[in-house]
ROMAR-422658 format. One line per 8 residues: number of its first residue (from 0); their letters; for each residue x, y, z of N, C-alpha, C, CB. Coordinates in steps of 0.001 Angstrom, whole numbers, plus 500000, padded with zeros to 6 digits. Glycine has a CB too. Layout:
NUM> a> X:Y:Z:X:Y:Z:X:Y:Z:X:Y:Z | ...
// end
This chain:
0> xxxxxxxx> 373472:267823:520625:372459:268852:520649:371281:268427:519793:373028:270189:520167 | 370083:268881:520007:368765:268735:519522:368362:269737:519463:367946:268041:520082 | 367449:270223:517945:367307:270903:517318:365618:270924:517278:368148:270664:516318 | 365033:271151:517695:363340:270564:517772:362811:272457:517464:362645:269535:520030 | 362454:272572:516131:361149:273714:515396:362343:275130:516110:358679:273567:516463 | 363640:274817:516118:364264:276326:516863:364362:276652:518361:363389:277509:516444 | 363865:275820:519193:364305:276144:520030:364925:275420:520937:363695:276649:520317 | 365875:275703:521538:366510:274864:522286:366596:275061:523990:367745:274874:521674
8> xxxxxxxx> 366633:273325:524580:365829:273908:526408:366602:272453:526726:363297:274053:526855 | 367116:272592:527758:367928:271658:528800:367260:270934:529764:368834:272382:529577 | 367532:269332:529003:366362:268257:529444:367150:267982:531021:366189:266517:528160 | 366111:268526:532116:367077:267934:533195:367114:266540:533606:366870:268559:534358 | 366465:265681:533264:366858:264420:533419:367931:263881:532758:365968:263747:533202 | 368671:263994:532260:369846:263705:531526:371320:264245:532151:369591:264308:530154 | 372601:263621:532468:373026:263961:533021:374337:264461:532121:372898:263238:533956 | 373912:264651:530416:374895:265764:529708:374517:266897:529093:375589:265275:528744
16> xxxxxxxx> 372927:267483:529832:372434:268068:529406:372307:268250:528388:372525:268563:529723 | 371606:267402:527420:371076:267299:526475:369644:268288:526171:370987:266010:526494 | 369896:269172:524910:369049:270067:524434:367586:269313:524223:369678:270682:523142 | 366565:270206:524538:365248:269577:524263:364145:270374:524210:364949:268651:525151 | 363088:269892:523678:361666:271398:523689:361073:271079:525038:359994:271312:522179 | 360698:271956:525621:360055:272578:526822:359201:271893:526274:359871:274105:527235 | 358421:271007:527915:356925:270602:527196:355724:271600:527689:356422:268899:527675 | 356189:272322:529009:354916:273050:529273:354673:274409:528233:354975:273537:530891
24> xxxxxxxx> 353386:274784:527806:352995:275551:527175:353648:277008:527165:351890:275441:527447 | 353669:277741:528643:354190:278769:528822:355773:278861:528926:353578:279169:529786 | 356347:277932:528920:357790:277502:528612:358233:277480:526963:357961:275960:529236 | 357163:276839:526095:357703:276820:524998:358010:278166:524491:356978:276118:524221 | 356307:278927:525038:356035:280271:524581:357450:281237:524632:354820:280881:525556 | 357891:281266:526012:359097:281326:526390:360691:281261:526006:358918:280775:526914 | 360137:280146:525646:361604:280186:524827:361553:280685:523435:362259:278724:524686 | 360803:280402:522659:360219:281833:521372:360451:282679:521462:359053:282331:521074
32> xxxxxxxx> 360100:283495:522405:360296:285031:522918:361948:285057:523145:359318:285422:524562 | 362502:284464:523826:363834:284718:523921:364286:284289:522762:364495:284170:525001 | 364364:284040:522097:364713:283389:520348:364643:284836:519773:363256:282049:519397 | 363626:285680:519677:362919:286939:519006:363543:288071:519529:361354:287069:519266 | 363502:288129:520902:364516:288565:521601:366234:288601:521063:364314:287776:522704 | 366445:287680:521654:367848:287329:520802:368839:288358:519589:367350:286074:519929 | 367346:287731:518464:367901:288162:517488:367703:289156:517310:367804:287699:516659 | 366534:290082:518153:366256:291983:517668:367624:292321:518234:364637:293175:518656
40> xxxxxxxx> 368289:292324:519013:369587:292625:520247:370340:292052:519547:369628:292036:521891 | 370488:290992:518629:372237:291107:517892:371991:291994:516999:373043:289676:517036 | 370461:292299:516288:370787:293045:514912:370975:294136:515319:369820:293106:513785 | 370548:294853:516543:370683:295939:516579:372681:296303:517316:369221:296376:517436 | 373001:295408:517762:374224:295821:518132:375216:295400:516730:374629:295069:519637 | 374940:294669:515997:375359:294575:514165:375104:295599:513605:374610:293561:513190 | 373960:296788:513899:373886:297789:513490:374883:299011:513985:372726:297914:513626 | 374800:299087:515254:376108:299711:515978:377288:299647:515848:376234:299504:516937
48> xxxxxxxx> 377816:297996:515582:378577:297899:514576:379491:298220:513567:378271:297760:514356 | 378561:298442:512747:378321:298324:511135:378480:299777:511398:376753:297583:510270 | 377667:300620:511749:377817:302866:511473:379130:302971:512442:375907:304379:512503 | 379877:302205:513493:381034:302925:513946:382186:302458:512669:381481:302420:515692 | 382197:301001:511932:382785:300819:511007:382714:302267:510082:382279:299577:510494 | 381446:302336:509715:381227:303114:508509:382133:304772:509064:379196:303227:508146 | 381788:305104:510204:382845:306025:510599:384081:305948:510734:382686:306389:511462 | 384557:304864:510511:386056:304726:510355:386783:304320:509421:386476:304119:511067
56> xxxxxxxx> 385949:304204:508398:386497:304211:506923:386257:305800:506309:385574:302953:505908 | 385039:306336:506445:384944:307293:506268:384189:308589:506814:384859:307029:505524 | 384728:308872:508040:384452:310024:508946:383476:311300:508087:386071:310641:509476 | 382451:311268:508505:381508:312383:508053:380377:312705:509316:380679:311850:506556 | 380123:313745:508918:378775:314349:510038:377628:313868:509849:378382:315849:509996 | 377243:312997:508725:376414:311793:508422:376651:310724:509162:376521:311371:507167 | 377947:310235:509052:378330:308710:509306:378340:309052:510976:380078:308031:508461 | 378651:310202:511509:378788:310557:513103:377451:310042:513593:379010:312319:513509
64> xxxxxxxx> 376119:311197:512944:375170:311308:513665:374089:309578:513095:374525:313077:513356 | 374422:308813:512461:374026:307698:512300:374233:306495:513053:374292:307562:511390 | 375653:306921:513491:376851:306003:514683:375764:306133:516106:378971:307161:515082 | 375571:307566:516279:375272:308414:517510:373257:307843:517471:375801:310656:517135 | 372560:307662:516624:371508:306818:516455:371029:305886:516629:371346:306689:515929 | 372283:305399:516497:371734:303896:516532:372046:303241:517978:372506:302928:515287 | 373336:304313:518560:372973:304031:520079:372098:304245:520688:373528:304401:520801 | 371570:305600:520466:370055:306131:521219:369096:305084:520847:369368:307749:520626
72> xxxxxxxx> 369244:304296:519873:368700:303074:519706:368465:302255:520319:369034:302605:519189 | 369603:301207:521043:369974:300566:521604:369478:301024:523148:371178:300450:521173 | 369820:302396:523354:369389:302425:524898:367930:302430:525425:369928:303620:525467 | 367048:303138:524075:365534:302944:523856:365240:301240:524181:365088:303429:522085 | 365737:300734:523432:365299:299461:523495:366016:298438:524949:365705:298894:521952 | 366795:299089:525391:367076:298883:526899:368465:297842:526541:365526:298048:527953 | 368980:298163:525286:370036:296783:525495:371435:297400:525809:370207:295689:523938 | 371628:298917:525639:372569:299226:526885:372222:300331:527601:373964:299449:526537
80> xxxxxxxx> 373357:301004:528551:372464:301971:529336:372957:303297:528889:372549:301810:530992 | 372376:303906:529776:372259:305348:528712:373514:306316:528946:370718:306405:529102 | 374377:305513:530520:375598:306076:530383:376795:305741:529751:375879:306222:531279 | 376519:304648:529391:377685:303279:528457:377396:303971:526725:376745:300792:528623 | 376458:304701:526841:375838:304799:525316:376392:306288:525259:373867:304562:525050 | 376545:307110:526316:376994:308206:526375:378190:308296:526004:376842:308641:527349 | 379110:307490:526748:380282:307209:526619:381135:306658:525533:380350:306670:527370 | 380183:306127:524956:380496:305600:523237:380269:306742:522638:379468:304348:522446
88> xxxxxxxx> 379673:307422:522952:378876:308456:521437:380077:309900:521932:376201:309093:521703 | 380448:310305:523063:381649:311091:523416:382839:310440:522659:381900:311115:525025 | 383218:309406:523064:384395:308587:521926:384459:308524:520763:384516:307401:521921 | 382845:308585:519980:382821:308536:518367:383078:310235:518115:381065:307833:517603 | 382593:310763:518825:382515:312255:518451:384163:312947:518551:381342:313083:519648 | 384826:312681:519520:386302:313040:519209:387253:312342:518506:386899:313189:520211 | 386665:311305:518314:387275:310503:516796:386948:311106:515545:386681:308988:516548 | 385839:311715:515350:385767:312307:514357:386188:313851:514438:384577:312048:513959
96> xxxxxxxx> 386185:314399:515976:387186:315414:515643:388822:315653:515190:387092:315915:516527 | 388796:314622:515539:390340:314463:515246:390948:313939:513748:390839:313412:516305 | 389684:313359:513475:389489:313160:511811:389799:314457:511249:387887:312709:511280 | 388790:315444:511516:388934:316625:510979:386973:316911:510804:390108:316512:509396 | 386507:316198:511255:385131:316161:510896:384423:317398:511653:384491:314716:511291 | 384092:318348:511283:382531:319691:511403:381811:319057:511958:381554:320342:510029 | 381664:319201:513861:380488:318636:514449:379772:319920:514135:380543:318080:516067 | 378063:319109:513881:377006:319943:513478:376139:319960:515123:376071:319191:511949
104> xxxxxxxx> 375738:320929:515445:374890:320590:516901:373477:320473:515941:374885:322133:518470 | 372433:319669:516839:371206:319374:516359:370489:320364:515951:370549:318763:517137 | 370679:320519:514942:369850:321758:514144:368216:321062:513572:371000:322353:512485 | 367607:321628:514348:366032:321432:513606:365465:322355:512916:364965:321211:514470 | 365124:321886:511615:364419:322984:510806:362950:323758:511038:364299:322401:509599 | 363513:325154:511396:362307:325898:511885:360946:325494:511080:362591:327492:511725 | 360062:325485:511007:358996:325800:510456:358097:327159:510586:358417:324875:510752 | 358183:327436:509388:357492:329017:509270:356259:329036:509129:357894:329878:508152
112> xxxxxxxx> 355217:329801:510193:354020:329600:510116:353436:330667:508411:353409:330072:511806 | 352172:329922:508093:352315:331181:507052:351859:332392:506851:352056:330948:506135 | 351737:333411:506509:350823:334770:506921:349924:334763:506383:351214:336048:506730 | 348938:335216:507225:347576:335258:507064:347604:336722:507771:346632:333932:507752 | 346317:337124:506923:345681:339023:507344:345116:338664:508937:343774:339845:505963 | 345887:339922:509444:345062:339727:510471:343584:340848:510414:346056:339923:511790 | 343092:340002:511297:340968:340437:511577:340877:341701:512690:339735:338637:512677 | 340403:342634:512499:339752:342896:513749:339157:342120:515105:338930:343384:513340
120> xxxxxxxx> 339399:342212:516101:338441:341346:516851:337397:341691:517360:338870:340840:517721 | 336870:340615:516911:335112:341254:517619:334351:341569:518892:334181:340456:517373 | 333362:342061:518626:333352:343113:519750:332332:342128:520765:332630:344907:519209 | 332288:341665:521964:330924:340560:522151:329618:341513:522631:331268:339180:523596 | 328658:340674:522203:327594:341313:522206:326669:340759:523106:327152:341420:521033 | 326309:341774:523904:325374:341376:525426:323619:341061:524499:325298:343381:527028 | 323848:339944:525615:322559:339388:525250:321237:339836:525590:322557:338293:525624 | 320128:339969:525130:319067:340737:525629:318297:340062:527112:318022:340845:524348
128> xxxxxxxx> 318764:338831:526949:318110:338242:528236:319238:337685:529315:317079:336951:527784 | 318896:338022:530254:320014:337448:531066:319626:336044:532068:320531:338718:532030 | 319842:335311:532475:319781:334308:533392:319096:335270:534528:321296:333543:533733 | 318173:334345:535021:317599:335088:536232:318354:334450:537913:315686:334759:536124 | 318252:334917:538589:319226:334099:539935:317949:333421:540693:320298:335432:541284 | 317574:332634:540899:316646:332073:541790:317318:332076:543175:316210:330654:541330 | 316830:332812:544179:317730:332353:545605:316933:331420:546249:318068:333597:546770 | 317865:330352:547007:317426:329510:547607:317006:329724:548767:318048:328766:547581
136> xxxxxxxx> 315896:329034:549533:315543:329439:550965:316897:329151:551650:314208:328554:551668 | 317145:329802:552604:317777:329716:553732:317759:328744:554882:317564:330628:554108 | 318214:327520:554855:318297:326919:556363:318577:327137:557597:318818:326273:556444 | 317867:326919:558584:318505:327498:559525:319162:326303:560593:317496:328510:560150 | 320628:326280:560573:321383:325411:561581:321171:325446:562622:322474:325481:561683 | 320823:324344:563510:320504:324195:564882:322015:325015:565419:320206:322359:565392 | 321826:325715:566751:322833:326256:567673:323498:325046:568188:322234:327162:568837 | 325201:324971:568196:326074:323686:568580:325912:323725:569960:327700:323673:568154
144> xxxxxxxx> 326063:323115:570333:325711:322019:571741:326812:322822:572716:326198:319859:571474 | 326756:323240:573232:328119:323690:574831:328187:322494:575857:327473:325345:576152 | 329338:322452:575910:329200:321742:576882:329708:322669:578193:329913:320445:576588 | 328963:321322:579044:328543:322244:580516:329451:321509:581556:326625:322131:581097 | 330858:322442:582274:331878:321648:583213:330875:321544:584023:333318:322285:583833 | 331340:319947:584711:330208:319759:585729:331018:320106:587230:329498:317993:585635 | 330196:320122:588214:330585:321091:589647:331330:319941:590135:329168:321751:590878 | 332481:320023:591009:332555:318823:591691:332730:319520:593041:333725:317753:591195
152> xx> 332150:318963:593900:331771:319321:595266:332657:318440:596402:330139:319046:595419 | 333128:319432:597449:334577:318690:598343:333862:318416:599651:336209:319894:598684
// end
């Protein structure tokens, strides 16, 4: 194997496929991107990981909804699908029922608008001048055309 600045590309002239850098431009580019690629998609499934571990050492409604995150994670970012992610996050969730763990449903904290006096509303006030209407002359459309059956004679 050959190791050339990180990336690695399969010289086809060689018949043990021997690793090599892409020489065309949009190829190298290419293989970068899948390099970057790569590694966002292991960390994030190391992250998935890592919070179902953390739920199974120690089951909490923290460690649940962090587990349950980081899949919605994963499916955002398209690296699994959203029914495979479903299906994990149903499995973490009766694992932790069976733990003994208080599922919390998604509680969002209201926000309270704050009070303010209310105003009278005001009254609108007609204006002394009004827009005048200018009417436009009138065209007059030519009468449409009839047509005329013609006679046919026996």
């Amino acid at each position: 194997m050959l190791y050339i600045s990180g990336i690695l590309a399969y010289n086809r002239r060689s018949f043990n496929k021997r690793k090599t850098m892409p020489i065309i431009k949009s190829a190298i580019k290419r293989a970068r991107q899948a390099i970057k690629r790569r590694d966002k998609n292991v960390e994030i499934k190391k992250n998935i990981k890592s919070s179902k571990k953390a739920l199974d050492a120690k089951p909490s409604s923290a460690s649940l909804s962090k587990a349950q995150s980081e899949l919605d994670k994963a499916v955002k970012k398209g690296l699994i699908k959203k029914n495979t992610a479903s299906r994990r996050k149903s499995a973490l969730a009766k694992q932790a029922k069976t733990a003994g763990v208080k599922l919390e449903a998604g509680k969002k904290p209201v926000a309270t608008k704050p009070v303010t006096k209310k105003t009278p509303a005001k009254t609108p006030v007609k204006k002394a001048t009004e827009k005048k209407v200018v009417a436009k002359p009138a065209t007059k459309k030519a009468p449409a055309k009839k047509t005329v059956a013609k006679k046919t004679t026996k």
